[in-house]
N, C-alpha and C positions, 0 to 999 in steps of 0.2 A: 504494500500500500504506500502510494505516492501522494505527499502534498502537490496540487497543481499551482504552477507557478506564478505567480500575485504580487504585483506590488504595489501592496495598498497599506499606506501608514494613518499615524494618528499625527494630520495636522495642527491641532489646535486641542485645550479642554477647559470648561468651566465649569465655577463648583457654585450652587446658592446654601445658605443654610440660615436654619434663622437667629435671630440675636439670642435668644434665650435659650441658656444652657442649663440645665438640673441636673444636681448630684442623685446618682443613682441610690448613695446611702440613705436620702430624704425619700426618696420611693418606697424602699422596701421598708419604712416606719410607716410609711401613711397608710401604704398598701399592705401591710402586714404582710409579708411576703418572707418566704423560709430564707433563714441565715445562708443556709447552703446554694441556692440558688443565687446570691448573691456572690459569694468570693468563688464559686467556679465560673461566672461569666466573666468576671476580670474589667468587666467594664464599669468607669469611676462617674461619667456625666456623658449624655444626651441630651440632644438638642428637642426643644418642645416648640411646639408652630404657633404663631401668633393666628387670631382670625382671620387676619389678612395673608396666610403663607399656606395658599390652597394648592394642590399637585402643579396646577396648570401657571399658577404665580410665579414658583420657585421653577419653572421650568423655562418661563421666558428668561428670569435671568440669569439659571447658568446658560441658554442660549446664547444670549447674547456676549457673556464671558466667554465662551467659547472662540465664537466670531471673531474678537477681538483679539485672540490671543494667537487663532490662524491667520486673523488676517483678512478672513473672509467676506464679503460684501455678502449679504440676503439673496441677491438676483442669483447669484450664482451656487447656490446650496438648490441640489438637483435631486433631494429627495431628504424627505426628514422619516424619522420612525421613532416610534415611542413606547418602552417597554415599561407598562407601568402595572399595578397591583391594583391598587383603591385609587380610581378616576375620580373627578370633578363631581361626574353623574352616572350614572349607570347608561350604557348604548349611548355615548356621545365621543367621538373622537377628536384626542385632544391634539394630534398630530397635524388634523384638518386645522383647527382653532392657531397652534402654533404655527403654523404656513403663514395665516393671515396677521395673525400676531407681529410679527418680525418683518413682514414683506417680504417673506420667499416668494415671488410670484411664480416662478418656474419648476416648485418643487410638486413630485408627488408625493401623498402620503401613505404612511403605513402604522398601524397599528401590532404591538405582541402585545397578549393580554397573558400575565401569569404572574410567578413566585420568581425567586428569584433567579432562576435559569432563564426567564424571559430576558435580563441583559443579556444574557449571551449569545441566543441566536437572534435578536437585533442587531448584534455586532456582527454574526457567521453570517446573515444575510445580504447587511451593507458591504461588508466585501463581497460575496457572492453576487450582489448585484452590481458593483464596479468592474468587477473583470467577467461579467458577462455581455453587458451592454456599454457600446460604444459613446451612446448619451448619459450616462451617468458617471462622474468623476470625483461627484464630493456629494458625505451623506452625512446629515447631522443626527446625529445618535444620542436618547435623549430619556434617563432613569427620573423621574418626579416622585416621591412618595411621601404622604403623611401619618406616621408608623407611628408616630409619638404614643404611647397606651394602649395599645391593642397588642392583646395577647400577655399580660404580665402573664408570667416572670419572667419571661424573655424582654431585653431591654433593649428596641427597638427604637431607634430614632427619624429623622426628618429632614429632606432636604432632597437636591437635582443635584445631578451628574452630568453632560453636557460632553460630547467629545465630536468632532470633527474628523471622518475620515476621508484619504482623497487618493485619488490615482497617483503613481508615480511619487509617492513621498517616501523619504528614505530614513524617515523617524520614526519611531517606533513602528518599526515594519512588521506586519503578522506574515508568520509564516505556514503556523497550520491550526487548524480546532479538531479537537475530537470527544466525543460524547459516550460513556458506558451507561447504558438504560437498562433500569431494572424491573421494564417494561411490567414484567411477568407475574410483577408483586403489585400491581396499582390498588388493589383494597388493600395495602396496608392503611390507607386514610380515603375517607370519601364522604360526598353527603347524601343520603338516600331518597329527600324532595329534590326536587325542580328539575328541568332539562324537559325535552319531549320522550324521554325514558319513564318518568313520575313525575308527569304535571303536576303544580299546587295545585290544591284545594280546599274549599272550607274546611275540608275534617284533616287537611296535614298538621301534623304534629310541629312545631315549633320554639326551641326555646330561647326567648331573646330576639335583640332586632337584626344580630350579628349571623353569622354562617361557622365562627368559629366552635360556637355552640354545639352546634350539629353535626360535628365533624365525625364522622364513628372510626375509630380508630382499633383494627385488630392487632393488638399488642403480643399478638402470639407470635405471629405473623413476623412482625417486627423484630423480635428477637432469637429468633429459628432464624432467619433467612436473611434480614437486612446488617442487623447490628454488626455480626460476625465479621463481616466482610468488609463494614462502611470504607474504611482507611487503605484495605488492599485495591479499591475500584479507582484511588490516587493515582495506584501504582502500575495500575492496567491505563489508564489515560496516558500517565508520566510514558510507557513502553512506547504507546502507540504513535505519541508524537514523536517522541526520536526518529522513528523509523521512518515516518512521513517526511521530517523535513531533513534527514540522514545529519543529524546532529548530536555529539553524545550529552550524557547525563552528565558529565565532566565539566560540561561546557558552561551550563547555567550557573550564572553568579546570582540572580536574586529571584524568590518567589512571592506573589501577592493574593491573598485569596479575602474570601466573606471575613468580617468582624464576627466570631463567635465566642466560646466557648475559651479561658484562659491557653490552656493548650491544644487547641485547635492546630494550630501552624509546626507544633511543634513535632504534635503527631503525623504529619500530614507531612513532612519531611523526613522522620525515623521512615516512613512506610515507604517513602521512593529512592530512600537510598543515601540522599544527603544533609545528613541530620545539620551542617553547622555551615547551611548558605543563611544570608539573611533572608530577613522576610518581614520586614516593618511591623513586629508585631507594637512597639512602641508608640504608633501612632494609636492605634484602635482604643485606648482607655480611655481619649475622651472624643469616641466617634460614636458608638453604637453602631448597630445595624440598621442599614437603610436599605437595603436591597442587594443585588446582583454586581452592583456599580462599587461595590463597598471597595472593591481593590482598585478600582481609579483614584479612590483619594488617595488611599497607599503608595499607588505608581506616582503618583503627581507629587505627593509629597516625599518619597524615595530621591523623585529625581531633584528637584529642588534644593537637599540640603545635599545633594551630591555623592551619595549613595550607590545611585545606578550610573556607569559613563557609560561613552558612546563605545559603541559595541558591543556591549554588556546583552547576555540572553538571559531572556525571562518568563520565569511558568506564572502564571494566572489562573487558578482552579475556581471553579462554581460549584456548588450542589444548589439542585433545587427539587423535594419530593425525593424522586428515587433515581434521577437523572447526576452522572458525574461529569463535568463538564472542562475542558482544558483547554488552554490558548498559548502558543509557543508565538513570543514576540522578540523581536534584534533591537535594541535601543541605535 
């Protein structure tokens, strides 16, 4: 298996967040929230949205921070897409809205609706749509989310992600993606209303205004089949890109993944082999998790205090659900 050959970088990135930061210690008092869940997330303060810091707010202006940081004029952004979770409105595309927003007038839109692996083939598509089509050259890729309290004890924050890709850039070059699905386990979580599988209806069961509620979760499931494995599906990604872009494991000086779990990154290195690359876990205490986009602040902030130089190769992992997801990029 061969990466096909691409040269699509990351011209430009910008980041919105909002001004108000909360200690995650004042949380887990208010929220009554287990001691334990707190010092194994590792995360010290998240960001909380003001009323005015809706998906589509924070997503004009890391737009525009973006723009700005490539270079880039509106006319010429030839396709935007928008990987987002919790929209504005439910059925309303905010990618359309961002077009007009900004005065893309040339772009088309696109919409990924999911978790957090929806960054990621937002990103595996805007390049697949640059090196397929002749008229597309530059794609503005575009994470919005307002996480702030939903789901405690998970300590979820708030804020866009904004990044710029274009034909022929030689910055942050991608060189391959590759995805292990664990297709075959999809009830390990699911919701059992809605879809045209079980339409609502007056007599549906519902608890709460949320969906997180109704989530039914087979824990058996999950731990027969998923848990065992979680950290070796790294290391089946980490194989596959090598071979794809005939690069060794030797070669990567820095990795960036989601804001999780204290030793998240640490595990997730022992398992592909090299336990003492960096990997900006430093930045993530006072980041939280905001989505799929969580290692653009890491990459952005890696490169900035001069961290990653030029040349430098870099792994970028996702999970989202039961999907493992990896990005092999050349600074």
């Amino acid at each position: 298996m061969k990466s096909r050959n691409q040269n699509v970088g990351i011209a430009g990135m910008g980041f919105y967040f909002p001004k108000e930061i909360v200690s995650t210690r004042k949380i887990v008092d208010e929220e009554e929230i287990e001691e334990k869940a707190y010092i194994v997330s590792g995360i010290d303060y998240i960001y909380k949205p003001s009323d005015d810091d809706t998906p589509s707010y924070m997503a004009y202006n890391s737009s525009i921070e973006a723009m700005k940081d490539a270079g880039i004029a509106p006319e010429n952004i030839d396709m935007i897409i928008i990987a987002v979770f919790k929209n504005d409105y439910w059925h309303w595309q905010m990618s359309a809205w961002l077009k007009d927003k900004i005065g893309a007038e040339n772009a088309v839109t696109l919409e990924v609706k999911g978790g957090c692996a929806a960054h990621f083939y937002a990103i595996e598509t805007a390049v697949d749509q640059i090196c397929g089509s002749e008229d597309i050259n530059t794609v503005l890729v575009v994470s919005s989310e307002r996480m702030y309290g939903y789901g405690w004890p998970t300590f979820l924050s708030s804020g866009s992600q904004a990044v710029i890709l274009k034909r022929n850039c030689e910055k942050l070059r991608y060189l391959g993606f590759y995805t292990s699905n664990m297709i075959r386990y999809h009830e390990n979580a699911y919701i059992k209303a809605g879809g045209t599988a079980n339409p609502f209806s007056k007599d549906t069961e519902w608890n709460g205004e949320g969906f997180i509620e109704n989530i039914v979760v087979n824990k058996d499931l999950y731990f027969e089949h998923i848990k065992p494995h979680f950290f070796d599906r790294f290391r089946e990604v980490t194989e596959n890109l090598t071979k794809m872009t005939d690069r060794k494991l030797s070669d990567v000086k820095y990795m960036v993944t989601l804001t999780q779990q204290k030793d998240f990154e640490k595990r997730i290195l022992n398992s592909i082999g090299i336990p003492d690359v960096p990997c900006g876990r430093e930045y993530k205490n006072n980041l939280g998790h905001f989505s799929g986009a969580d290692s653009y602040i890491i990459l952005d902030k890696a490169i900035k205090d001069g961290k990653i130089k030029k040349g430098d190769l870099i792994l970028s992992f996702t999970i989202g659900g039961i999907a493992w997801c990896g990005t092999m990029i050349e600074y």
